[in-house]
N, CA, C and O atoms as a printed pandas DataFrame, in Angstrom:
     atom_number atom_name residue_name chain_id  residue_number  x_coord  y_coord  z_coord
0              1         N          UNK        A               1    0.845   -1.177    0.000
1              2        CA          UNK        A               1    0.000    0.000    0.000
2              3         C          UNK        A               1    0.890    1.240    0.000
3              4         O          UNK        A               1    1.685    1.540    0.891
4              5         N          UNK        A               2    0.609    2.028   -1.301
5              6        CA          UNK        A               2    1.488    3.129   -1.042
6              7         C          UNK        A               2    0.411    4.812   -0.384
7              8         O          UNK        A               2   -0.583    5.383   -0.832
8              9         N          UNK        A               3    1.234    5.029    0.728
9             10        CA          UNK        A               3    0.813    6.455    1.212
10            11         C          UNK        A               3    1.615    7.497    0.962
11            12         O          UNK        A               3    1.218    8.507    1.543
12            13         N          UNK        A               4    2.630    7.663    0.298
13            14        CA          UNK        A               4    3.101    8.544    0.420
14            15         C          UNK        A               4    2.673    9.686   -0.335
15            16         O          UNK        A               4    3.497   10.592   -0.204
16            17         N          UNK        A               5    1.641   10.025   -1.127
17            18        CA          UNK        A               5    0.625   11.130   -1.161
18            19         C          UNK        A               5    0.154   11.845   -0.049
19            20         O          UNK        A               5   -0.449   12.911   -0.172
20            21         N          UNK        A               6    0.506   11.077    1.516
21            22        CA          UNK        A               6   -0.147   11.741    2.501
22            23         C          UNK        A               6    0.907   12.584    2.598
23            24         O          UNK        A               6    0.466   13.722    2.751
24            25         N          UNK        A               7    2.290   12.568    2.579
25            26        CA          UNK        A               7    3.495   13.223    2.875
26            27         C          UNK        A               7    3.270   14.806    2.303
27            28         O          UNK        A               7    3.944   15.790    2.608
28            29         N          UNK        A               8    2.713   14.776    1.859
29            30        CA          UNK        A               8    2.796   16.429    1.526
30            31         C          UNK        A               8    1.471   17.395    2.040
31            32         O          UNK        A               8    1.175   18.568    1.815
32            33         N          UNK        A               9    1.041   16.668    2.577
33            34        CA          UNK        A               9   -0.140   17.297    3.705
34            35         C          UNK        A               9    0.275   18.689    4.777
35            36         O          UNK        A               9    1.335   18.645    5.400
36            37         N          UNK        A              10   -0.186   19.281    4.844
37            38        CA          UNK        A              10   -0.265   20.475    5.546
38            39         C          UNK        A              10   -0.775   20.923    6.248
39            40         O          UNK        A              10   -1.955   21.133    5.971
40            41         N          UNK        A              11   -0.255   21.403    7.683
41            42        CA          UNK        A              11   -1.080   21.818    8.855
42            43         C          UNK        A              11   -1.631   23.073    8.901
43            44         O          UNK        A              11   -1.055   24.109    8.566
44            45         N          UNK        A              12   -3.102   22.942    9.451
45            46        CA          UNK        A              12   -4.015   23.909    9.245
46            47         C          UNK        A              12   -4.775   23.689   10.540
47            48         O          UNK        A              12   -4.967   22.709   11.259
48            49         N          UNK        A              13   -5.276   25.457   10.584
49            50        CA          UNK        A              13   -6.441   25.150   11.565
50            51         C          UNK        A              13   -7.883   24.577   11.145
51            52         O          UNK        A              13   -8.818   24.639   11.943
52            53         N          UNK        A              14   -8.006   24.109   10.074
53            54        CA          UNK        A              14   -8.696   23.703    9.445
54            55         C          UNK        A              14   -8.452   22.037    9.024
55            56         O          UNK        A              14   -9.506   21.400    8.997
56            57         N          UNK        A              15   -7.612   21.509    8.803
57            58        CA          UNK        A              15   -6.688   20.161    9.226
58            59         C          UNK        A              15   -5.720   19.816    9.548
59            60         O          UNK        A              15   -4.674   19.897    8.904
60            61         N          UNK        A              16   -5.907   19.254   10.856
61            62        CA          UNK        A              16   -4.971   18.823   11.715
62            63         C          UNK        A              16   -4.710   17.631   12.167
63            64         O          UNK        A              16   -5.460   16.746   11.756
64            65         N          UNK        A              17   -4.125   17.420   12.674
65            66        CA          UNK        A              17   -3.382   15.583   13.248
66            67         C          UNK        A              17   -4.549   14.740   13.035
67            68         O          UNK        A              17   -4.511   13.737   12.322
68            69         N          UNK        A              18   -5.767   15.213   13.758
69            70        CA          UNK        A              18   -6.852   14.409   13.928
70            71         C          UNK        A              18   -7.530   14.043   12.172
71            72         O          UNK        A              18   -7.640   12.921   11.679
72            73         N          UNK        A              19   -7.777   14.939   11.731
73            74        CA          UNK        A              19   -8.043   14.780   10.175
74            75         C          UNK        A              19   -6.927   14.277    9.402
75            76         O          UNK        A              19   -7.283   13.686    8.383
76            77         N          UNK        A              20   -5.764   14.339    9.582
77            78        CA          UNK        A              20   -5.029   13.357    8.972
78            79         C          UNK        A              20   -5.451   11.962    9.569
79            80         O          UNK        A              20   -5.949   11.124    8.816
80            81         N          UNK        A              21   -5.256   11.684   10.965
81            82        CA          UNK        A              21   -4.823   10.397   11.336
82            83         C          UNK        A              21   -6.496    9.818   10.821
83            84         O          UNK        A              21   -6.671    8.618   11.034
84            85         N          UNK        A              22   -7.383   10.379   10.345
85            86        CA          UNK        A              22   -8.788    9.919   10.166
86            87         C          UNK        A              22   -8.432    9.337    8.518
87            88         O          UNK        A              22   -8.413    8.185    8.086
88            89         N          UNK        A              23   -8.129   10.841    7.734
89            90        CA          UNK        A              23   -7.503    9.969    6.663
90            91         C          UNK        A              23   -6.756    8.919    5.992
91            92         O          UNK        A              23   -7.046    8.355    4.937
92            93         N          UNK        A              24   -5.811    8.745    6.705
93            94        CA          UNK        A              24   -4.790    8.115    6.783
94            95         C          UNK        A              24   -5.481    6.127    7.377
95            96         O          UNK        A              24   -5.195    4.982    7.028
96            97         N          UNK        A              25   -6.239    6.617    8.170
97            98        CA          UNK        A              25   -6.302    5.412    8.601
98            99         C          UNK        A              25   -7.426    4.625    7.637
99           100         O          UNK        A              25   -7.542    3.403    7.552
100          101         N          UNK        A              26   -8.242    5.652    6.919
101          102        CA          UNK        A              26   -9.526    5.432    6.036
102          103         C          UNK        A              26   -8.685    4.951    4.733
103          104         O          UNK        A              26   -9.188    4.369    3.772
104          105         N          UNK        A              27   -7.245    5.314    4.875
105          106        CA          UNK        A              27   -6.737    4.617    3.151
106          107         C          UNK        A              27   -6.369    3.217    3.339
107          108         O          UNK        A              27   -6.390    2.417    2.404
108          109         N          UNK        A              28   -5.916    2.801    4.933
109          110        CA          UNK        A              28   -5.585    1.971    5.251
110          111         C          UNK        A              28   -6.351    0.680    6.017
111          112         O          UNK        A              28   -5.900   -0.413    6.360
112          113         N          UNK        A              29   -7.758    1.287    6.149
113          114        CA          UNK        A              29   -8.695    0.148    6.059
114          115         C          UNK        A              29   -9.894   -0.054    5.601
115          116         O          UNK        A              29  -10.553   -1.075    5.408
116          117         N          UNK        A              30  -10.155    1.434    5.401
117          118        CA          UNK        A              30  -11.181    1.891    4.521
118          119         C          UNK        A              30  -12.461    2.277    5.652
119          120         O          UNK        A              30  -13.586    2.622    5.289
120          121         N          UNK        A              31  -12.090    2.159    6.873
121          122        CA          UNK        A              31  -13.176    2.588    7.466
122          123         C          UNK        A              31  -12.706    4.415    8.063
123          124         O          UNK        A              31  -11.668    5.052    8.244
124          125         N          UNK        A              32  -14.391    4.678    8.202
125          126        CA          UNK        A              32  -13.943    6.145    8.508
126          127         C          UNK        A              32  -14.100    6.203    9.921
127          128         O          UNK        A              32  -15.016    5.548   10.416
128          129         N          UNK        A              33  -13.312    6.921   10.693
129          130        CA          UNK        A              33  -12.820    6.730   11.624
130          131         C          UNK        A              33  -13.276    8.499   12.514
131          132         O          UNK        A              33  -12.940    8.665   13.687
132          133         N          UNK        A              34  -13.951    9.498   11.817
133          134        CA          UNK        A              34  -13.921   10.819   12.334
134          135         C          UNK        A              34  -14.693   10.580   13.407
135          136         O          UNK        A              34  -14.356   10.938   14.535
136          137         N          UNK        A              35  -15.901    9.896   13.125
137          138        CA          UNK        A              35  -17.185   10.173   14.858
138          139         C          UNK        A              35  -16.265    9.704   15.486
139          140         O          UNK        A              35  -15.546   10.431   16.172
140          141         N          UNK        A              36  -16.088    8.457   15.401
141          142        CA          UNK        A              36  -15.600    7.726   16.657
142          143         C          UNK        A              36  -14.318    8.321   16.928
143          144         O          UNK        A              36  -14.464    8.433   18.145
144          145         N          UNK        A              37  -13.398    8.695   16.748
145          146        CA          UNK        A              37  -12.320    9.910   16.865
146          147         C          UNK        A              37  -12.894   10.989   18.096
147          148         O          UNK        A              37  -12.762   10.999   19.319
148          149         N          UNK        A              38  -13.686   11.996   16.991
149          150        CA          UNK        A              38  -14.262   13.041   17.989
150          151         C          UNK        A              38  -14.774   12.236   19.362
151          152         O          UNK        A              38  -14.452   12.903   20.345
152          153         N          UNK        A              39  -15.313   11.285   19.647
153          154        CA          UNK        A              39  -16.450   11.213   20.667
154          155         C          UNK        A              39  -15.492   10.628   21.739
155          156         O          UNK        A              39  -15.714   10.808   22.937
156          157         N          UNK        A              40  -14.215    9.786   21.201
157          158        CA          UNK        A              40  -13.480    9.518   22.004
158          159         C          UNK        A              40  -12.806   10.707   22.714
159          160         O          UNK        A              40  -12.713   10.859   23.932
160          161         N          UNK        A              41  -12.170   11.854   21.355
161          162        CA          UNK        A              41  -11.468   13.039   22.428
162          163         C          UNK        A              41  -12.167   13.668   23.240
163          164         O          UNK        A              41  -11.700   14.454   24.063
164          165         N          UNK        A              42  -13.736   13.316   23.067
165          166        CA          UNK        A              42  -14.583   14.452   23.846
166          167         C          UNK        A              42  -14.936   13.904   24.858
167          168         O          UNK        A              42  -15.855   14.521   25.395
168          169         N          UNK        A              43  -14.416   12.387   25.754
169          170        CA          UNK        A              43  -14.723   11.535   26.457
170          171         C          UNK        A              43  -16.264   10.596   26.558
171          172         O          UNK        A              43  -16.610   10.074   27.618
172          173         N          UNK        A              44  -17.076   10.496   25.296
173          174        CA          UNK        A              44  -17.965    9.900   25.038
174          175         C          UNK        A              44  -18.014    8.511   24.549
175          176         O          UNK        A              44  -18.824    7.594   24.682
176          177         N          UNK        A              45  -16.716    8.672   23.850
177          178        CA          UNK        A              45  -16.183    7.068   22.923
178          179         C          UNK        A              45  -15.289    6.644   23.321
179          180         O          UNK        A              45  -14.483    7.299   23.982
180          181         N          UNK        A              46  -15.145    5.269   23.007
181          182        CA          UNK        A              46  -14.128    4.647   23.368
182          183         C          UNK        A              46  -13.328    3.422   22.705
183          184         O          UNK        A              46  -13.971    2.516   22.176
184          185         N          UNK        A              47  -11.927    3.396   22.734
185          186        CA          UNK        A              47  -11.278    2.683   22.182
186          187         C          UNK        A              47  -10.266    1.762   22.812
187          188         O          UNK        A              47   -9.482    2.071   23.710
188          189         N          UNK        A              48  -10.375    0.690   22.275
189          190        CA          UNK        A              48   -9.444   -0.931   23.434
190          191         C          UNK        A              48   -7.893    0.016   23.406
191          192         O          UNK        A              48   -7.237    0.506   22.487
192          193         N          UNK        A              49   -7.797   -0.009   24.257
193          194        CA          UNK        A              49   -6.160    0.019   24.762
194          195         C          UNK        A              49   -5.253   -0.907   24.712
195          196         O          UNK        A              49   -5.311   -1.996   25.282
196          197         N          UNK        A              50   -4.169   -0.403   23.858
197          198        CA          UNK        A              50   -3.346   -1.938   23.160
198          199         C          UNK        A              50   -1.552   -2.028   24.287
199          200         O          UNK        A              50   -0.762   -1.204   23.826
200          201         N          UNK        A              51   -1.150   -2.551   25.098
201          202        CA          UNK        A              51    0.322   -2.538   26.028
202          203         C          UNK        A              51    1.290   -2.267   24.978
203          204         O          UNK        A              51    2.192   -1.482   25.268
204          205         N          UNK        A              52    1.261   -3.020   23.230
205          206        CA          UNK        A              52    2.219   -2.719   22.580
206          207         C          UNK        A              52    1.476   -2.323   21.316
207          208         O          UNK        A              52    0.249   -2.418   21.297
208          209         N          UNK        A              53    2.073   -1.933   20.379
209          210        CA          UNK        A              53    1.521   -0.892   19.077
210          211         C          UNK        A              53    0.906   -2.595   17.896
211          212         O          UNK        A              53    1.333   -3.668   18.322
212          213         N          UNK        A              54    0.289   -2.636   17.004
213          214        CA          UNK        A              54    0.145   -3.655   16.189
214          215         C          UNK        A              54   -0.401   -2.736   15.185
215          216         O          UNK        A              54   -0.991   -1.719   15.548
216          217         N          UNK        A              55   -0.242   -3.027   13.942
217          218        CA          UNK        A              55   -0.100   -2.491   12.475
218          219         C          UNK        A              55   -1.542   -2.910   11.538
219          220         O          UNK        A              55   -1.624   -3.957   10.896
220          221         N          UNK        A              56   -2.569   -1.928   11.608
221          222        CA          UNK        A              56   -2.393   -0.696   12.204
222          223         C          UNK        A              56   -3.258   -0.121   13.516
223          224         O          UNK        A              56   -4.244   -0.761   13.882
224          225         N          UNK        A              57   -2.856    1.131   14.232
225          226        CA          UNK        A              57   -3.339    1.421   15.788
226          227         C          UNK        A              57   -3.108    2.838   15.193
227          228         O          UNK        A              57   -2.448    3.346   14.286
228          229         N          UNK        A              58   -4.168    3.301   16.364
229          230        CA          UNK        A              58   -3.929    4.429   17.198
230          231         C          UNK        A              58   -3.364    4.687   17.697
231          232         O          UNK        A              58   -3.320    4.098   18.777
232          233         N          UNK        A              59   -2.218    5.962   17.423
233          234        CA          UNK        A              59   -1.449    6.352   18.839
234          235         C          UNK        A              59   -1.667    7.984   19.120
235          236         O          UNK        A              59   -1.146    8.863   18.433
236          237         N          UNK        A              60   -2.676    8.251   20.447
237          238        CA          UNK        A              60   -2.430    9.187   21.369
238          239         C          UNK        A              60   -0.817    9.497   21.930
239          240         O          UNK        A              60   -0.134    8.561   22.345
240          241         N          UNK        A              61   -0.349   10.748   21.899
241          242        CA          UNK        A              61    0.630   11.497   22.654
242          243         C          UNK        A              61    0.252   12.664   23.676
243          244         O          UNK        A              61   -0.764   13.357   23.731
244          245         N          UNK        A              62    1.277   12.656   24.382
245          246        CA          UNK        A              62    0.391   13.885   25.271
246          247         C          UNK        A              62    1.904   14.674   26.215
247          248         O          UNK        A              62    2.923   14.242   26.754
248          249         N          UNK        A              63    1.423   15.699   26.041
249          250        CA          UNK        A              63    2.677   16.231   26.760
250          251         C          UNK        A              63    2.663   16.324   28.271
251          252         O          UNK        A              63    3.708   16.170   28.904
252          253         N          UNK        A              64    1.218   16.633   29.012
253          254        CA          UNK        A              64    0.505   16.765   29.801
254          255         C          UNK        A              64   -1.106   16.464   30.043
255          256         O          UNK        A              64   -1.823   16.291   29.057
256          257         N          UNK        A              65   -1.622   16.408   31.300
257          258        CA          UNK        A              65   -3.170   16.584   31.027
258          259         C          UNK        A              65   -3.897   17.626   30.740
259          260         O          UNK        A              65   -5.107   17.413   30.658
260          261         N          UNK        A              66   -3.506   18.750   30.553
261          262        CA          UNK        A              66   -4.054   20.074   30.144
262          263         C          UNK        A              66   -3.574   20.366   28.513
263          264         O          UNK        A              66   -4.147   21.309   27.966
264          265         N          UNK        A              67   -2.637   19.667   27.777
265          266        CA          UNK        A              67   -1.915   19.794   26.789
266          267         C          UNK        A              67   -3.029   18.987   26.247
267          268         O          UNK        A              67   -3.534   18.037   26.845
268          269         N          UNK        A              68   -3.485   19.545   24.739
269          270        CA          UNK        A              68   -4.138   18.563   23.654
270          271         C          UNK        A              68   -3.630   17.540   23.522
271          272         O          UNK        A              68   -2.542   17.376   24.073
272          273         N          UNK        A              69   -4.146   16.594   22.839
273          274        CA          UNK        A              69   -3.874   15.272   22.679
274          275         C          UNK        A              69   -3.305   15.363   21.439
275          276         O          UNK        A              69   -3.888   16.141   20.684
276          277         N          UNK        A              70   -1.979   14.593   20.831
277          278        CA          UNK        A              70   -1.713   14.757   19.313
278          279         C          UNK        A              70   -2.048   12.896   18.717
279          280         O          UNK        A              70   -1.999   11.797   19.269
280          281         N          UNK        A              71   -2.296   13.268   17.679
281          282        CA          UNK        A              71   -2.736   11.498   17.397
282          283         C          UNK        A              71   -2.316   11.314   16.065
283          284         O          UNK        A              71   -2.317   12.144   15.155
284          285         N          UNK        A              72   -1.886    9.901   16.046
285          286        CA          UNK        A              72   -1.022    9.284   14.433
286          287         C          UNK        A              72   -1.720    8.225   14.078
287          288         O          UNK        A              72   -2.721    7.862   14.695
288          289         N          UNK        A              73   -1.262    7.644   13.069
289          290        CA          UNK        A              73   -1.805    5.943   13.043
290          291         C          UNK        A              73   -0.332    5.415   12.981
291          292         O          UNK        A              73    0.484    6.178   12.464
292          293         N          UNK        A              74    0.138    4.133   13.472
293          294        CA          UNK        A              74    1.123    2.989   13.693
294          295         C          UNK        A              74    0.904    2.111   11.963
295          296         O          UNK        A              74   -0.233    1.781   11.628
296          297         N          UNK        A              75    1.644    1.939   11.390
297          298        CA          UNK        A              75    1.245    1.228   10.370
298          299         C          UNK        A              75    2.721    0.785    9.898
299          300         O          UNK        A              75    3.692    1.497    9.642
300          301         N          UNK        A              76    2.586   -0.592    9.865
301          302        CA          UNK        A              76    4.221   -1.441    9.130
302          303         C          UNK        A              76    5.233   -0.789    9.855
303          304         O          UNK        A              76    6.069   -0.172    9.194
304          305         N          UNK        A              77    5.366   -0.804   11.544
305          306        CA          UNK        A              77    6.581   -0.126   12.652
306          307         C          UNK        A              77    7.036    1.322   12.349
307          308         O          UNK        A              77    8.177    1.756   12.512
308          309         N          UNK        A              78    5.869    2.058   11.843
309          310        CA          UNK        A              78    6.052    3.777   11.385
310          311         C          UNK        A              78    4.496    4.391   11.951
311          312         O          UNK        A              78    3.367    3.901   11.908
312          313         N          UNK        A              79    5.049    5.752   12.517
313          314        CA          UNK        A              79    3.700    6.663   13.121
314          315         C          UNK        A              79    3.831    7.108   11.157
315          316         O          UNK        A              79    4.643    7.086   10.232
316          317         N          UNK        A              80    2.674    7.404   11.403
317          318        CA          UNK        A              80    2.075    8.679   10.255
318          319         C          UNK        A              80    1.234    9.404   10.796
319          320         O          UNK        A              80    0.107    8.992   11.072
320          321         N          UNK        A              81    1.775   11.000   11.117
321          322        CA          UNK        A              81    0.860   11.917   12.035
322          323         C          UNK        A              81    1.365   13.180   11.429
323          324         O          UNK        A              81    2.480   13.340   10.931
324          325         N          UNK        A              82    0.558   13.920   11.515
325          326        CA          UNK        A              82    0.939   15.872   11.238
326          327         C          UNK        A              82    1.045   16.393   12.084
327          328         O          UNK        A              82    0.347   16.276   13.092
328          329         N          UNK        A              83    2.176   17.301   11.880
329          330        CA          UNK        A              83    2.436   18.562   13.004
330          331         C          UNK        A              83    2.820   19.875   12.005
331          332         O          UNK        A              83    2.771   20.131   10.802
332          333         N          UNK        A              84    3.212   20.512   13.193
333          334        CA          UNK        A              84    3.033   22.045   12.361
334          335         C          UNK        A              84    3.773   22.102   11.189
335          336         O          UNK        A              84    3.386   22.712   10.192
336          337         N          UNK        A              85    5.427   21.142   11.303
337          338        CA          UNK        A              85    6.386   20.868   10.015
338          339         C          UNK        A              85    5.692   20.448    8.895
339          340         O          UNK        A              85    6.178   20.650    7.782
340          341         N          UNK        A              86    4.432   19.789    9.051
341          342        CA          UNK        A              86    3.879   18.630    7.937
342          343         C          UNK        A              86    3.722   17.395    7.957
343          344         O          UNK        A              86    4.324   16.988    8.951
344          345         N          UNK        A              87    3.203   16.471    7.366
345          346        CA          UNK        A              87    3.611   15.373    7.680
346          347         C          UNK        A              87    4.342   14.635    7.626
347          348         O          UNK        A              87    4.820   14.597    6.493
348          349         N          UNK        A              88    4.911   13.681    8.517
349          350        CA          UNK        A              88    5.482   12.581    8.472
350          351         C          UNK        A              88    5.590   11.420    8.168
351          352         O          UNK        A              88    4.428   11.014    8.190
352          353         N          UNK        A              89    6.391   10.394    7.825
353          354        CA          UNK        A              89    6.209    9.077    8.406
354          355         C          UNK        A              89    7.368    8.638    8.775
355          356         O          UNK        A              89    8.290    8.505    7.970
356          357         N          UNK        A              90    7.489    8.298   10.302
357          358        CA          UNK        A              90    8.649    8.449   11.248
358          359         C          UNK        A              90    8.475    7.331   12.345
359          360         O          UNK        A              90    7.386    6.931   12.756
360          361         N          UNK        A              91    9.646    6.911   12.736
361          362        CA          UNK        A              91    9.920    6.297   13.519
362          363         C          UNK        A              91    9.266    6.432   14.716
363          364         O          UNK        A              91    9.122    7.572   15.159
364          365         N          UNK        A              92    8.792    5.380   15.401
365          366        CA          UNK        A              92    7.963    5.519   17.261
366          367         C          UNK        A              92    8.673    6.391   18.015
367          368         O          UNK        A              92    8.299    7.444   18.532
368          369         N          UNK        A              93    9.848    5.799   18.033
369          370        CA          UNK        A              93   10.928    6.626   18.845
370          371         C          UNK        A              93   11.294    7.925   18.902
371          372         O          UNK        A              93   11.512    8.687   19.844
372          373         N          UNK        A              94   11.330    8.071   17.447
373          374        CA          UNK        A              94   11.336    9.916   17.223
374          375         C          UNK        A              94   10.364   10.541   17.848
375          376         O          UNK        A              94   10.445   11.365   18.758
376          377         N          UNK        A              95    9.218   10.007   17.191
377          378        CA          UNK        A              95    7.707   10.697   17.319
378          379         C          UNK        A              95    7.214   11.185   18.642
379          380         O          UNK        A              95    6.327   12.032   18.739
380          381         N          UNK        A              96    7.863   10.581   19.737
381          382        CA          UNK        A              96    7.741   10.424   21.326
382          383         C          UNK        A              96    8.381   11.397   21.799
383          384         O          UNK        A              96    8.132   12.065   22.803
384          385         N          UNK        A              97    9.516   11.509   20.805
385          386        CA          UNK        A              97   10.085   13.125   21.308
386          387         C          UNK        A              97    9.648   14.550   21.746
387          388         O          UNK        A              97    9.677   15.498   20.961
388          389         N          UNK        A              98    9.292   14.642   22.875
389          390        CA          UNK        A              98    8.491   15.922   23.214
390          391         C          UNK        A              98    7.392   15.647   24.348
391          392         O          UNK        A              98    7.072   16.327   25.323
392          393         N          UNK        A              99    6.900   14.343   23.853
393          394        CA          UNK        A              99    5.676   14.440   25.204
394          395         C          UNK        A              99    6.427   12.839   26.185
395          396         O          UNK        A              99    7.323   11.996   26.128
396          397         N          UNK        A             100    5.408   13.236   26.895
397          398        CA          UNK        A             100    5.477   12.007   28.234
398          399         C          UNK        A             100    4.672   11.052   28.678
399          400         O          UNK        A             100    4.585   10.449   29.747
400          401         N          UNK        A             101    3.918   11.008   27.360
401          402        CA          UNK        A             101    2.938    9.685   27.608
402          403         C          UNK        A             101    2.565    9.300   25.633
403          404         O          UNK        A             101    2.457    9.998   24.625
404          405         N          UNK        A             102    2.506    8.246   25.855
405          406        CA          UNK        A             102    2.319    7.009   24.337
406          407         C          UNK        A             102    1.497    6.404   24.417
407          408         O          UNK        A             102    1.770    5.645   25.347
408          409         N          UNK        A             103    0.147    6.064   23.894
409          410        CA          UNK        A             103   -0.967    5.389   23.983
410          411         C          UNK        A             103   -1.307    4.921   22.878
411          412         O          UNK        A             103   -1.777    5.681   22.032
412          413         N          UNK        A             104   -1.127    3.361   22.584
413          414        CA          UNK        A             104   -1.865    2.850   21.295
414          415         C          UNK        A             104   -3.454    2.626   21.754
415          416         O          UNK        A             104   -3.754    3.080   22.858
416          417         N          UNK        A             105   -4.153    2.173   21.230
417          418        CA          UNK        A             105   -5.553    1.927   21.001
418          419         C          UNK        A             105   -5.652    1.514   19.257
419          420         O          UNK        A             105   -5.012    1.729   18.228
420          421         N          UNK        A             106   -7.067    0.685   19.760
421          422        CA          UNK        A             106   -7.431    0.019   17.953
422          423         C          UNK        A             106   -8.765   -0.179   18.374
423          424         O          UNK        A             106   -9.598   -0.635   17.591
């Protein structure tokens, strides 16, 4: 499966991590993923909590509990997530750089 069409994506206040990682995950299984997204960040929904990452997941970051949540999808041992640079597709390890908590879910 090639994504790298997502690579040139661009951060906006208009799309952001969350609308990528919705996209991104809709090329990669074809389901759409936005309600259940929103209802989870808004504490209404909910998603299984995974101890290690499996291909493909959800991964929540967080710098803090008052800090937004930033979110990627895990796919073939690579995040694919947007930030203000653009998007990525980067290593777990990198990606962790900055906050203090890692959360897969599927």
């Amino acid at each position: 499966m090639n994504l790298e069409h997502f690579l040139s994506k661009e951060w906006s206040k208009d799309y952001t991590c969350n609308e990528f990682a919705c996209d991104v995950w809709q090329a990669i299984t074809g389901e759409d993923l936005r309600q259940r997204l929103d209802d989870f960040l808004n504490g209404t929904g909910q998603f299984e909590r995974l101890d290690e990452p499996i291909s493909p997941c959800i991964v929540y970051y967080k710098w803090n509990e008052k800090a937004s949540t930033h979110v990627g999808v895990f796919f073939n041992g690579r995040v694919w997530h947007l930030g203000l640079r653009g998007a990525q597709n980067a290593d777990p390890q990198v990606v962790k750089i900055g906050f203090r908590t890692v959360e897969y879910y599927k």
